[in-house]
Every structure is written in structure tokens, then in C-alpha cells.
Residue, then its C-alpha position, 0 to 999 in steps of 0.5 A: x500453489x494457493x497464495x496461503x502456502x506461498x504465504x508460509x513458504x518465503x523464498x529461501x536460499x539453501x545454506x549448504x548441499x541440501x539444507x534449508x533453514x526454516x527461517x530466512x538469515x539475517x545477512x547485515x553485512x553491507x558489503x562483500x569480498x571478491x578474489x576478483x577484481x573481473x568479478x567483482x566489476x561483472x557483479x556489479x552489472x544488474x540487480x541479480x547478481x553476486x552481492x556486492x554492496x548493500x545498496x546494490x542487493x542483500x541475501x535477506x532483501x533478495x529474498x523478500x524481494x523473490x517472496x513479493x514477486x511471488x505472492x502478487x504474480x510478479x517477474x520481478x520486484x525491488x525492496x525499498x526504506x519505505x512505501x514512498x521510497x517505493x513510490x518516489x523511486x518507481x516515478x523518479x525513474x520513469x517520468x522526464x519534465x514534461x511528462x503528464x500523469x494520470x492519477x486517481x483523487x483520492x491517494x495517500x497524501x504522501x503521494x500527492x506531495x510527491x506528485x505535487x513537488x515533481x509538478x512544482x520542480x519539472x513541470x511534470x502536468x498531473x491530471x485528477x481523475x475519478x478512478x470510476x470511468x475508464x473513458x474518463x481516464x481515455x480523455x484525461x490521457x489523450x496527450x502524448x506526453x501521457x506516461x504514467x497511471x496512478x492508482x490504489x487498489x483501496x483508496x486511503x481513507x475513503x475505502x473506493x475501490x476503482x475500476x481496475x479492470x478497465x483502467x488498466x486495460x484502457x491503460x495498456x491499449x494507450x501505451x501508458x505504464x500503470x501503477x497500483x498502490x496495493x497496500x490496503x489490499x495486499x495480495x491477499x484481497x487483489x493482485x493488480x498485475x492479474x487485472x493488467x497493471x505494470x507495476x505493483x507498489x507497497x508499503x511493506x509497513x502495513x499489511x504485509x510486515x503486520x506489526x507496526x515495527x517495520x518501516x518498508x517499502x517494495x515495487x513489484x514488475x508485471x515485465x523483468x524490463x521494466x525492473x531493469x529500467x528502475x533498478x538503476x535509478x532506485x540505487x542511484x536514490x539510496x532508498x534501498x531496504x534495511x536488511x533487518x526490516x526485510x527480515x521483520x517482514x519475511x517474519x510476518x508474511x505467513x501469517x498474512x492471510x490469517x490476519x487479513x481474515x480477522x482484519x476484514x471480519x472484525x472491520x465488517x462488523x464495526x462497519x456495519x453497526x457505525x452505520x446504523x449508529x445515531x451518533x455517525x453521519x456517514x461510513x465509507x467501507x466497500x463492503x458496504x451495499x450503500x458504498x459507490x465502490x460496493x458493485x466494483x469491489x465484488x468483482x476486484x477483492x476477495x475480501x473488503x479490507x481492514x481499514x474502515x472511514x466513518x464522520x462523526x456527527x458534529x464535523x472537525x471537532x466531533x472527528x477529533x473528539x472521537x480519537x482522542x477518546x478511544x481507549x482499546x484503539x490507539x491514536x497513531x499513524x499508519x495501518x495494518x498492524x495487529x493492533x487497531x488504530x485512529x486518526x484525522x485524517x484531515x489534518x495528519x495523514x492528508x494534511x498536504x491537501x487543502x479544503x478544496x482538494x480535501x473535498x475533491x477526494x472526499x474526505x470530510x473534515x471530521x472524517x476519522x479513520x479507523x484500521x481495524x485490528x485483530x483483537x476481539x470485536x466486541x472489545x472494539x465495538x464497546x470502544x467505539x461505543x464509549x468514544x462516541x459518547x454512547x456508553x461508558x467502556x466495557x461490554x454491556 
């Protein structure tokens, strides 16, 4: 089936001899009775067993978990708290001291701590690539100890696009494992496991759960091994999801490709018209002709997304001006809800990084972000408008 129709039609378990309910139940209970000592002690032998404890798996929580796998082409996929659950669990479980990782420059500055405190504690070496060369990746991980790819699929917040296709390729012909951070994306605009990723990571936040009142997280697995090598590490953390966050998701997930429809059409527009404003002195949005990752995005989405990058003549200040001006658009963390959101990056979602690494990744200090909404254009473009001083609020 097209991803629309697996979109709408979440994974569901039967609820007696021939009857489905449409929608996915809430099962909170956080632990199950058995008659059996014998079987209770062989439920507890894997990920896919009879439910035994909460953190050890959920009827709500398996079926988002079925579901993910599902819309990105997946053997496999774990539900975790939060997307940095997912990224801590999945780097946690598979890197010793000693190991080297790869990693695009530009991520989301949640994963640069993480990575940065694994440096710091186990003297885990971590390598910063470009993401635009895959030699430049086969010269970063000549090392044996080479174990891990770190990538996004849209970078957060400059909107670059990477080579997927040949990362992931050198990637596998070198024996590292890959990871792609597919959140900005979301199935809907790419399926990293189909260009050769290993695993697939989300905050469940964003996109996929779609109304800013949802806090999760899920790993996605090219090969059911390597779900099985993560899983007991993930139940080890205790970063398992909440029962009620992977309902909330379910609940959002058919209306995905909708919602990414207008996120990417209204972000198109807004992208366009910054550009030729005479109040803005860069846009970063890969659909964009002048963007670096312009060529690489039409061969990798379906679609260029919903978050948009844009600076502000006047640098910091302007920046911060700016989101603090809007009014349709709120100023607030996170992305990917139905409602359009702001920030400074520089000293909220990516605050971790210094001046220099803020440079080396490309964020500007008065960079603002904006993930678009769904509201109607024109209502934004008239905020927009207002916030950079241009014209009072309201359509002309």
C-alpha cells in the first residue's frame, strides 16, 4: 500500500474473534498477571513477547512501534520518552570507550551534548564531517575503531540535505553502522532505510504526533539483529514511551501526509518572499535554487519540508527582535505541530555550541527559525511582515 493508506491505517490488534477497533486502545496498566511462573519467566526472553512490565513493552506502545516500522520500510522499531531518548539508547547500546563516530556538523544540539558528554566520559573520539562528501566521510572513518554514522535527514535549523546515498553506501561498504535522524523529514518526504541506513531515529514530538502535546521518541531497524542488540539496553535506561504519548501519536499519524502537504506548501511560500525581502540577509530552505543542498534534496524528498532558517538584517539583536515580535506565530521550542513556531537558535535549541562550532555548522548568531504551520499563508507572510518591521499586522 502507498504510505497515505499505511498512514491512515495504524497497526491494531484484534479485540476479540473478528473485531477490530477503529481506533488503537489505551492499555495504561504497567504490569500483567500470569498463571505461570514458566510463562511469565519466557515472556520475559525478548522484545516481542507476551506484555509483562511497562517498560519491557505495551499493547499501545507495540502498535506504534508496528506502525513506525512500517511507514519507513523497517524490520523493526523501538518506542522511547523522547527523541533524545531514542538517540541516547540507540548510542549507549552500541558504542564501548574507544569507539570513533562520524557525525554531520550540523545536528540538533540535544545530539551534540550527547555526543560531546560520551567524548568527555569515555573518550568516545567523534569526527565532524560536512555530510556533502562521501570521500570525505571515507577518510574520516578510516580507523578501526569507526562504529557509528551520525546523520540527519533535514539538518536542524539550516535545512542541509546530505548526501544519503552515497554516505550511506560508503557507510555499509566500511562496516559502520549508520543512523539518520529522520524528524524534519518524516516518512513522508524520505525513507532513509531505502537509500541504506541501518537505523532510522525520531522525535515522535514532531511531525509524526503533529500537535505539540506529545513527548516521544522511536528507533526504527533496517535488520531485526540489530533491534535485538538495542532493545536490552533501551530497557536497561528505562526510557521506555508512555502508553498515553504512543496513543496521542497513533492519533496524529493518519493525518500526517495531510499536514505535511500544507507545512511544506505554506514553508515554500514564506521561503520564497523572505528571500527577496529587503529586511532579510539570508534564507536557508532546501527548496530554494540558491540552497547548497538545492541538487541533493530533489533526488532525496518528495517534498523540502516545513522548517524554514532565515537572518535578519542586524545580526543577534534583529534575531531576537524578530521572535519576540511575531504574533500569529509563537515563540516556543520544538517543531512540527499545526501551529507555526519561532526561535533563536543560537542561544536556545543550540546553545551547547560555541561561537566557533556555531560557525562551523552554520548557524548564524541572529539566525531565526521558523517551523511553519498550517494556518493559512497569508496570515503569516502578514506576520512575518509586521515582525520585520515592514507593515503593521493584517492583510494588505
Amino acid at each position: 500500500m502507498e504510505l497515505n493508506t499505511r498512514a491512515v491505517h495504524v497497526v491494531n490488534e484484534p479485540f476479540g474473534e473478528g473485531s477490530w477497533p477503529l481506533s488503537v486502545p489505551l492499555v495504561q496498566s504497567s504490569a500483567f498477571a500470569f498463571d505461570s511462573a514458566a510463562e511469565l519467566a519466557d515472556a520475559m526472553a525478548g522484545p516481542d513477547g507476551r506484555y509483562v512490565y511497562g517498560r519491557r513493552g505495551n499493547p499501545t506502545v507495540r502498535a506504534l512501534e508496528q506502525t513506525l516500522a512500517g511507514l519507513e520500510g523497517g524490520a523493526g522499531a523501538i518506542a522511547f520518552a523522547s527523541g533524545m531518548g531514542a538517540v541516547s539508547g540507540v548510542l549507549l547500546a552500541l558504542l564501548r570507550p574507544g569507539d570513533r563516530v562520524v557525525a554531520q556538523r550540523c545536528l540538533y544540539g540535544g545530539t551534540h551534548a550527547v555526543l560531546g558528554d560520551l567524548a568527555e566520559r569515555y573518550g568516545i573520539e567523534v569526527v565532524r564531517i560536512s555530510g556533502d562528501d562521501p570521500a570525505e566521510f571515507e577518510s574520516a572513518a578510516a580507523h578501526p575503531a569507526t562504529r557509528l554514522l551520525i546523520l540527519e535527514t533535514i539538518a536542524n535549523p539550516t535545512g542541509q540535505v546530505p548526501d544519503l546515498p552515497g554516505l550511506l553506501a560508503a557507510a555499509r561498504a566500511l562496516g559502520v553502522t549508520s543512523v539518520v535522524d529522520n524528524s524534519l523529514a518524516s516518512p513522508v518526504l524520505c525513507r532513509p532505510l531505502e537509500h541504506g541506513a541501518d537505523i532510522v531515529v525520531h522525535s515522535t514530538t514532531k511531525y509524526l504526533s503533529g500537535h505539540s502535546d506529545v513527548l516521544g521518541g522511536a528507533a526504527v531497524f533496517a535488520d531485526e539483529g540489530l533491534r535485538r542488540r538495542v532493545w536490552p539496553r533501551t530497557v536497561e535506561l528505562g526510557a521506555c514511551a508512555d502508553p498515553f504519548a504512543a496513543w496521542l501519536t497513533l492519533r496524529g499519524i493518519p493525518t500526517l501526509p495531510l499536514r505535511m502537504r500544507e507545512h511544506c506548501g505554506n514553508a515554500a511560500v514564506l521561503a520564497a518572499r523572505l528571500e527577496d525581502h529587503p529586511g532579510v540577509a539570508a534564507v536557508h530552505y532546501p527548496g530554494l535554487a540558491g540552497h547548497p543542498s538545492y541538487a541533493v534534496a530533489r533526488t532525496v524528498l518528495s517534498g523540502d519540508g516545513g522548517l524554514l532558517s532565515f537572518e535578519p538584517a542586524g545580526g543577534r539583536e534583529a534575531g531576537r527582535a524578530f521572535v519576540e515580535r511575531v504574533r500569529v506565530a509563537r515563540l516556543a521550542l520544538s517543531l512540527g505541530g499545526v501551529e507555526t513556531l519561532v526561535t533563536h537558535p543560537a542561544s536556545t535549541s543550540h546553545r551547547e555550541l560555541d561561537g566557533e562550532a556555531l560557525e562551523a555548522a552554520g548557524i548564524a548568531p541572529g539566525l531565526v527559525r521558523m517551523s511553519v504551520g498550517i494556518e493559512d499563508v497569508e496570515d503569516l507572510w502578514s506576520d512575518v511582515e509586521q515582525a520585520l518591521g515592514t507593515r503593521p499586522l493584517g492583510r494588505a
